[in-house]
NUKOLBA-139537 format. One record per residue (C-alpha): residue number from 1; x, y, z. Coordinates in Angstrom, 1 decimal, padded with zeros to 4 digits. Example, Ala and Ser with C-alpha at 12.3 -4.5 7.8 and 13.67 -1.06 7.14 Angstrom:
residues 2
1 / 012.3 / -004.5 / 007.8 $
2 / 013.7 / -001.1 / 007.1 $
end
This chain:
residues 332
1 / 000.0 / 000.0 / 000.0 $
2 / 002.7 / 002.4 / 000.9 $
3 / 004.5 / 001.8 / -002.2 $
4 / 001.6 / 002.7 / -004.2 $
5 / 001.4 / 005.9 / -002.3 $
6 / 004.8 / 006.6 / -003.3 $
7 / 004.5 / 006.1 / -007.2 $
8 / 001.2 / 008.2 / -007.1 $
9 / 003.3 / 011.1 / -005.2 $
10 / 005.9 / 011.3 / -007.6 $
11 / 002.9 / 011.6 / -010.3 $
12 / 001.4 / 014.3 / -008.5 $
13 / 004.5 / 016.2 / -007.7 $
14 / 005.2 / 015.8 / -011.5 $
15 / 001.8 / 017.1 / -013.0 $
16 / 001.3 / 019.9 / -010.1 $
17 / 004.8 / 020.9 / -010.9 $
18 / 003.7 / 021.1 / -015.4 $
19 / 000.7 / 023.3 / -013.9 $
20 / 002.1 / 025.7 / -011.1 $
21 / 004.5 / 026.0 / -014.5 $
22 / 001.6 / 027.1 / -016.6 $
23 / 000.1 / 029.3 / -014.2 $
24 / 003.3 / 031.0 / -013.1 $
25 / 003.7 / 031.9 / -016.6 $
26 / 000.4 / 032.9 / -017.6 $
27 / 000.0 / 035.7 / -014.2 $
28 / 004.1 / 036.1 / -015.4 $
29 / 005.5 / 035.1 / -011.8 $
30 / 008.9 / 034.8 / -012.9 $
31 / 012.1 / 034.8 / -011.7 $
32 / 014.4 / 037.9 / -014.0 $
33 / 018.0 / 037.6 / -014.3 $
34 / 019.8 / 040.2 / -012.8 $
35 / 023.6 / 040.6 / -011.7 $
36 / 023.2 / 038.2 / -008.9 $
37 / 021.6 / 036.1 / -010.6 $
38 / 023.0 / 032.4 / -011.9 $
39 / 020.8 / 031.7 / -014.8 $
40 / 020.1 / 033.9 / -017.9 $
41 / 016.8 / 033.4 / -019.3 $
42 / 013.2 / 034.4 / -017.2 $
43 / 011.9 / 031.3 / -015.8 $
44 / 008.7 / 030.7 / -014.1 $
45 / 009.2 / 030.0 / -010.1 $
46 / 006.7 / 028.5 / -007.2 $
47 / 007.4 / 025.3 / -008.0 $
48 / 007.8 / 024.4 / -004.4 $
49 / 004.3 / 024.5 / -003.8 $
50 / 003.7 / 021.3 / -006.2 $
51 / 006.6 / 019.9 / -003.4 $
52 / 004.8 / 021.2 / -000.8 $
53 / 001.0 / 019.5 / -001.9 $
54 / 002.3 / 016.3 / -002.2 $
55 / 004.6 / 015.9 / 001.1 $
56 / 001.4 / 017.3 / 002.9 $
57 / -000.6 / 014.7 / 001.2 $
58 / 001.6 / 011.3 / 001.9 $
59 / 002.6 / 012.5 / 005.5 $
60 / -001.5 / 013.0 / 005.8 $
61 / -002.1 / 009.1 / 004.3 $
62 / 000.4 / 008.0 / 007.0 $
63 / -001.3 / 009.9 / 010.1 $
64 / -004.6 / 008.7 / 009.2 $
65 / -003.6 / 005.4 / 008.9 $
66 / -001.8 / 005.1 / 011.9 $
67 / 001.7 / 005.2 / 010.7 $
68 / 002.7 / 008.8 / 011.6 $
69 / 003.1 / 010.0 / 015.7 $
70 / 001.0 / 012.5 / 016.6 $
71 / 003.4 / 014.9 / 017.9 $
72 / 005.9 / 014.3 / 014.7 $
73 / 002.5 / 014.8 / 012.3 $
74 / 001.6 / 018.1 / 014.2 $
75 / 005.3 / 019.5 / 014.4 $
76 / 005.7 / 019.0 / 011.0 $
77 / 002.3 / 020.8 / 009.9 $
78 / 003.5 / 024.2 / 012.2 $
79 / 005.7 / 024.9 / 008.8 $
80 / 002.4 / 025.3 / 006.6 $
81 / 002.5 / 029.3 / 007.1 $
82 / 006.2 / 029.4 / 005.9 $
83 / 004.5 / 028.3 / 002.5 $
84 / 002.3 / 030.7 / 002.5 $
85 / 005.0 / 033.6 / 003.2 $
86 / 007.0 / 032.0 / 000.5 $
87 / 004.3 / 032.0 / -001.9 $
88 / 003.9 / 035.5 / -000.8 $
89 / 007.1 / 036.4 / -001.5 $
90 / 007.7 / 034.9 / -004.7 $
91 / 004.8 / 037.2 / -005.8 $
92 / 005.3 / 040.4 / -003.6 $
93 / 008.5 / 040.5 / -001.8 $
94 / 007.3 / 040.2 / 002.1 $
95 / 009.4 / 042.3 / 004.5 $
96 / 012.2 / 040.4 / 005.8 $
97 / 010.5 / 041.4 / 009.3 $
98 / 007.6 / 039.7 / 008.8 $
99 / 009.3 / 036.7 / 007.3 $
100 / 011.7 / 036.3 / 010.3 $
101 / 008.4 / 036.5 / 012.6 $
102 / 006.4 / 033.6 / 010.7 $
103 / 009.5 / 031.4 / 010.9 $
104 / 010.2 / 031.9 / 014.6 $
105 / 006.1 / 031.2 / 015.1 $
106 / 006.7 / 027.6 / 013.4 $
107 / 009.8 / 026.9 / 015.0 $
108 / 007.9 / 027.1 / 018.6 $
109 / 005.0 / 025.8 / 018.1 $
110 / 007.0 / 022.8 / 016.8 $
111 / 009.5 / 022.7 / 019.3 $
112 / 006.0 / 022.7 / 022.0 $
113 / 004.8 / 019.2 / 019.9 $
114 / 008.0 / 017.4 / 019.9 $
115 / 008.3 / 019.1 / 024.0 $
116 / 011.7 / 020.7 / 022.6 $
117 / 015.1 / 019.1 / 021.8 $
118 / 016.9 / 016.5 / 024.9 $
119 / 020.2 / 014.5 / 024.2 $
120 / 019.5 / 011.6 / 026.7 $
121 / 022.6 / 010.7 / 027.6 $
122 / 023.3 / 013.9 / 028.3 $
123 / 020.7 / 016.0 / 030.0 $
124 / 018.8 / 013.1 / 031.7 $
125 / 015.9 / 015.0 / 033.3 $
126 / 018.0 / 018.4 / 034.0 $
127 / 015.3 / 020.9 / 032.7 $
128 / 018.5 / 023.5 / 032.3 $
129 / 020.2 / 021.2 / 029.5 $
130 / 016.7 / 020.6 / 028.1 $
131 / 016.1 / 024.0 / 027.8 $
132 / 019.5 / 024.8 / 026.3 $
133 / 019.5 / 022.2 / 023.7 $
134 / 016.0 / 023.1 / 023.1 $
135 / 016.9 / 026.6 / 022.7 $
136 / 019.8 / 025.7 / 020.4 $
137 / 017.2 / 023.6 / 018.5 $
138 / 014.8 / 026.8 / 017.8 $
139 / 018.5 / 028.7 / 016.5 $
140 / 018.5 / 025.5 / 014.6 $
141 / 015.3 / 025.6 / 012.8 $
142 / 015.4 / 028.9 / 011.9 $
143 / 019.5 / 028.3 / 010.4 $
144 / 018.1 / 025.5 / 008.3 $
145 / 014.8 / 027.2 / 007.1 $
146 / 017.0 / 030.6 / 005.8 $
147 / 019.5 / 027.8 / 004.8 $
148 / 017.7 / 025.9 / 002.4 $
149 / 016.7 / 029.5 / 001.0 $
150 / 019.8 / 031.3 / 000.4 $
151 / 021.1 / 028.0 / -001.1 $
152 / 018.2 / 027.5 / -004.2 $
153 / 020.7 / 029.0 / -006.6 $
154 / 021.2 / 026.9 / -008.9 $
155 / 019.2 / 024.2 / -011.5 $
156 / 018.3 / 021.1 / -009.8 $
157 / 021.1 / 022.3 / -006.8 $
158 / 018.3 / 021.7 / -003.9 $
159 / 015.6 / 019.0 / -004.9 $
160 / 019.3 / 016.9 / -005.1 $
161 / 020.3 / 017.7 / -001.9 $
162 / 017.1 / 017.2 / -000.4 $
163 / 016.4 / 014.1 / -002.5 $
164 / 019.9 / 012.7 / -001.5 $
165 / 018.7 / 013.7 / 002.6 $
166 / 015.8 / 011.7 / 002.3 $
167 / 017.1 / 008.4 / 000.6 $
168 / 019.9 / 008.5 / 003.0 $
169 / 017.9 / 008.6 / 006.2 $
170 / 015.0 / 005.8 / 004.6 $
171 / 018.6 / 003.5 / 003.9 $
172 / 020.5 / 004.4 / 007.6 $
173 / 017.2 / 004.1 / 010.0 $
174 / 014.5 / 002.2 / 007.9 $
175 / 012.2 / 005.7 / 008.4 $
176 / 009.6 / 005.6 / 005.8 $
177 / 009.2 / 009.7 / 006.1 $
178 / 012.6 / 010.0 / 004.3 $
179 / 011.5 / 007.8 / 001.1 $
180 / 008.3 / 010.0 / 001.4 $
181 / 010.5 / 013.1 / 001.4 $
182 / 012.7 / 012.0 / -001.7 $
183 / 010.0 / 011.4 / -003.7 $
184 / 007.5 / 014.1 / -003.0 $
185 / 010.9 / 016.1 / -004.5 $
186 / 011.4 / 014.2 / -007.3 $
187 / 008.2 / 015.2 / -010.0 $
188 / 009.5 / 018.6 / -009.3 $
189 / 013.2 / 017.8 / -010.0 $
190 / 012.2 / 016.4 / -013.6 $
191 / 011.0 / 020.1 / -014.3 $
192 / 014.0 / 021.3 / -012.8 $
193 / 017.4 / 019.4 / -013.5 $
194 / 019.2 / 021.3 / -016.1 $
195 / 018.2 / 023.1 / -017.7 $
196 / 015.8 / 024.2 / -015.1 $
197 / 012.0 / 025.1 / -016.8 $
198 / 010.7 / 026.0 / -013.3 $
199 / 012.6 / 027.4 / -010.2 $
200 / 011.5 / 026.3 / -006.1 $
201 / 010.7 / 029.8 / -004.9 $
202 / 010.5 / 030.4 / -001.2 $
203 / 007.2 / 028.1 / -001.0 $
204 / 009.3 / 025.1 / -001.3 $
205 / 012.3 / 025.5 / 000.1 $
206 / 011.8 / 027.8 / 003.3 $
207 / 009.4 / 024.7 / 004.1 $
208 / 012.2 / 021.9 / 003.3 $
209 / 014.6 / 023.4 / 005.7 $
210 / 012.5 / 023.8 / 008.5 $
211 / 011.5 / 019.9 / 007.5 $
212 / 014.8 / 018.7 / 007.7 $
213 / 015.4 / 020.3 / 010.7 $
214 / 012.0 / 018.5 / 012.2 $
215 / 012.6 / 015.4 / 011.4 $
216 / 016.5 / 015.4 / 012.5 $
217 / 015.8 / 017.0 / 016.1 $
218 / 012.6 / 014.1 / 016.5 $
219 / 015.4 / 011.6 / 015.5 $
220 / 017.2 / 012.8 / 018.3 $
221 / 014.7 / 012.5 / 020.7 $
222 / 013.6 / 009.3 / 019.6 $
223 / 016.8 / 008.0 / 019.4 $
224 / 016.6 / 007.1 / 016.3 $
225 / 019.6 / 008.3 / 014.9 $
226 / 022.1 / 010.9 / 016.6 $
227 / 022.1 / 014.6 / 015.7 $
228 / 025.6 / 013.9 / 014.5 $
229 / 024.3 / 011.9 / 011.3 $
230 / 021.9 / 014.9 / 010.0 $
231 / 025.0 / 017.4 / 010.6 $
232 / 027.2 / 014.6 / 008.3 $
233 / 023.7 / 014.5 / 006.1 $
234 / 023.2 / 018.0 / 005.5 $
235 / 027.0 / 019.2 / 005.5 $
236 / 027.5 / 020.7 / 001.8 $
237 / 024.7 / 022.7 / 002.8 $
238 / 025.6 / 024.5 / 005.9 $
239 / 029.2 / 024.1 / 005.5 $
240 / 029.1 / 026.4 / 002.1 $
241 / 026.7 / 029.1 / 004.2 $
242 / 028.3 / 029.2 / 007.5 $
243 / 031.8 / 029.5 / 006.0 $
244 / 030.5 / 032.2 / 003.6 $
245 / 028.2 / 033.7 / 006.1 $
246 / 031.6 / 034.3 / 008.4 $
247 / 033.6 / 035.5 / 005.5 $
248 / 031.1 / 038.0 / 004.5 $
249 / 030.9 / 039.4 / 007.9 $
250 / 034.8 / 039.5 / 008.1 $
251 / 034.6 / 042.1 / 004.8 $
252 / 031.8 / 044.4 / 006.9 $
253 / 029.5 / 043.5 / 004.0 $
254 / 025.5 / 044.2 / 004.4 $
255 / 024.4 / 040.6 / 005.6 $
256 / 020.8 / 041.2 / 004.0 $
257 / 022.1 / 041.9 / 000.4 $
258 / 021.8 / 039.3 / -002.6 $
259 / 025.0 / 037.8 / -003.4 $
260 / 026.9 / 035.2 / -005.3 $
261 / 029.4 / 034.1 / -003.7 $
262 / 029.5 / 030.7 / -002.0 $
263 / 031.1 / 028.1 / -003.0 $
264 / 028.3 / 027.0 / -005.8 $
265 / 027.8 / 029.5 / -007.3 $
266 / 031.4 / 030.7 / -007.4 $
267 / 032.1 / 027.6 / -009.5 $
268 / 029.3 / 028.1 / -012.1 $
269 / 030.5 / 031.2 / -012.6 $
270 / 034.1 / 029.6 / -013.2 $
271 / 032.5 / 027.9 / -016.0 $
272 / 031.5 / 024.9 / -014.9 $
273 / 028.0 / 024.1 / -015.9 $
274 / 025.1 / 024.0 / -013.3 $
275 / 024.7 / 020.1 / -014.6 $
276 / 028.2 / 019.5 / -013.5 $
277 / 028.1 / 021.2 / -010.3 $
278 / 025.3 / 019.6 / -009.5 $
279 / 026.9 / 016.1 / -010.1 $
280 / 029.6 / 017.0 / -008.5 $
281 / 027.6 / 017.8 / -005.1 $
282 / 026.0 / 014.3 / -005.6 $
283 / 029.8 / 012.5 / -005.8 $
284 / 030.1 / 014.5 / -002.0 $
285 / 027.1 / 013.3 / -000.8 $
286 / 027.6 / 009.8 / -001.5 $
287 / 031.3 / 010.7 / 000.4 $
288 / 029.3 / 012.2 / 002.8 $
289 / 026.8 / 008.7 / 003.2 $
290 / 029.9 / 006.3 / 003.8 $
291 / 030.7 / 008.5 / 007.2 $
292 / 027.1 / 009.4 / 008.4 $
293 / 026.8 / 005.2 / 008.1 $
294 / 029.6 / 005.0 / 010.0 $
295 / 028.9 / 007.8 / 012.4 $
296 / 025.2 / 005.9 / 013.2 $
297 / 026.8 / 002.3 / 013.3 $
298 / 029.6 / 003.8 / 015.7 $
299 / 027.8 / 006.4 / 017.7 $
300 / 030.9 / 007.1 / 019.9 $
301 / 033.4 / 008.0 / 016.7 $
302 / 030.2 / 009.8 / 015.6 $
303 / 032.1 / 013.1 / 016.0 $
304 / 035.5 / 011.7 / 014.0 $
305 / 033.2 / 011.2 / 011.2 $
306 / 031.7 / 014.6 / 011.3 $
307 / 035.1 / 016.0 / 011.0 $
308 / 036.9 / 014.0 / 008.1 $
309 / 033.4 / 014.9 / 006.5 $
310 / 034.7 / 018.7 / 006.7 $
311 / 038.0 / 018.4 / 006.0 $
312 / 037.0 / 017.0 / 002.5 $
313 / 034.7 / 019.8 / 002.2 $
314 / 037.2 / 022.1 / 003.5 $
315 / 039.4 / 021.0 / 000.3 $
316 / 037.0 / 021.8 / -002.2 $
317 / 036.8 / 024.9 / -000.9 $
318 / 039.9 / 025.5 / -001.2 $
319 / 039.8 / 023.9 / -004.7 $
320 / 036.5 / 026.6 / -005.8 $
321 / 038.7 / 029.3 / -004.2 $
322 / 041.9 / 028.9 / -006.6 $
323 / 039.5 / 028.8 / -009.3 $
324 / 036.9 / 031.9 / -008.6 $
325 / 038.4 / 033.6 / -005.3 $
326 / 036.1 / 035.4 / -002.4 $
327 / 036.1 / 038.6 / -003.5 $
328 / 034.4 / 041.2 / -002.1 $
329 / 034.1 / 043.7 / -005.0 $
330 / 033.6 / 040.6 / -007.2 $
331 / 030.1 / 040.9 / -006.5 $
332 / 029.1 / 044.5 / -007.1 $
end
């Protein structure tokens, strides 16, 4: 039965993808090139929201038939408004105010279903370490929502990564919500792999941040698999931003303004195509599977595997900086 609902997902994200598409261009919701920008050609975006309707709709057909947790089910819906903003802001431009509000709403309320963030071994029943991993949890949440954001750059760059995500949890842990995850993504990736006739927009991947960050702090909690192995999981990710984030505020650059400069986009714009970049990414996350298999088979190296995962990251970087250096006036 569940496989079933898994082939009709992947229809539906495909054919909701072909008509958010048609609508997008018909009311001429459409992402223009700029300076900034990484692609060259207006191209319809929003196509998250096809993402969106069909991981709403399998987590849904799990809950009601008794293969979701309440708490999990409920956490996970607190990100509906973040569509909502996103689809707002694809259309309107909300104020970043307004945005940042609506995202630290979701991350409470969720944080109140799964009853916050607790490392067992660790904080036992002290409420202080509850309350500080919980509080690190909301800083969390709200890193990964922006996260997933600032990194839809490129074609086919985060349906991928989150594809990847998904498929890795289902293999480590046996968790049917990260099959579900991989192919609610995958309809829409066939509309956007390179060349890319749709883009995500904020509705999509605002919401697939704050999802990852869900299902790895109820992971946690259940025990399930340590926080260790989403950090291994989601590495390319937030190793690119916080590493550019930091640079950026070395150079006393304006945090809020568009940019191109990590580590992915740097590369395109050496040349290499977004296909190839994006196969690239895919060679590092398999890298990156081998040592979050390790680091949940041998939870007490969990933190060696973390590492040697960023050193190799730490190499390309190095690698994308001979080739298109961090340069502050570079993106003027």
């Amino acid at each position: 039965m569940i496989f079933y609902l898994y082939i009709a997902l992947i229809f539906l994200s495909f054919f909701l993808t072909a008509g958010v598409r048609w609508f997008a261009i018909r009311k001429s919701i459409m992402d223009i090139p700029n300076n900034r920008s990484s692609h060259t050609v207006p191209t319809p975006r929003g196509g998250g929201l096809a993402v969106v309707i069909a991981w709403f709709t399998g987590l849904s057909f799990l809950y009601f038939g008794n293969n979701l947790e309440v708490s999990l089910f409920y956490a996970l819906l607190s990100g509906i408004p973040l569509t909502f903003v996103g689809i707002a802001d694809d259309i309107l431009n909300v104020k970043p105010g307004i945005r940042f509000a609506i995202q630290s709403i979701c991350a409470g309320v969720s944080l109140l279903f799964l009853q916050g963030m607790y490392i067992p071994d660790l904080s036992g029943s002290s409420v202080f370490l509850t309350g500080l991993f919980s509080s690190l949890a909301f800083i969390g949440i709200l890193w990964s929502i922006n996260l997933y954001n600032f990194l839809d750059g490129i074609d086919g760059y985060i349906a991928t990564e989150v594809i990847f995500i998904g498929l890795a949890i289902y293999i480590i842990t046996g968790d049917n919500l990260g099959l579900l995850l991989a192919v609610s993504v995958s309809g829409f990736l066939a509309w956007n792999w390179p060349k890319a006739r749709i883009f995500m927009g904020d509705a999509g991947s605002t919401l697939l941040g704050f999802t990852i960050a869900i299902l790895a702090i109820f992971h946690q909690n259940q025990n399930v698999t340590s926080i260790w192995v989403w950090l291994i999981l989601t590495s390319l990710f937030w190793f690119d931003a916080s590493i550019t984030l930091v640079r950026r505020i070395i150079n006393r650059e304006k945090i809020s303004e568009a940019h191109r400069k990590h580590a992915y986009q740097r590369i395109v714009r050496a040349g290499v195509s977004h296909r190839k970049t994006v196969l690239f990414s895919i060679v590092l996350n398999v890298i990156g599977f081998g040592f979050a298999y390790l680091a949940h088979s041998f939870t007490q190296l969990a933190w060696i595997f973390l590492i040697s995962d960023l050193l190799i990251l730490a190499l390309v970087l190095l690698y994308i900086d001979k080739r298109k250096p961090f340069d502050y006036k570079d993106c003027k």
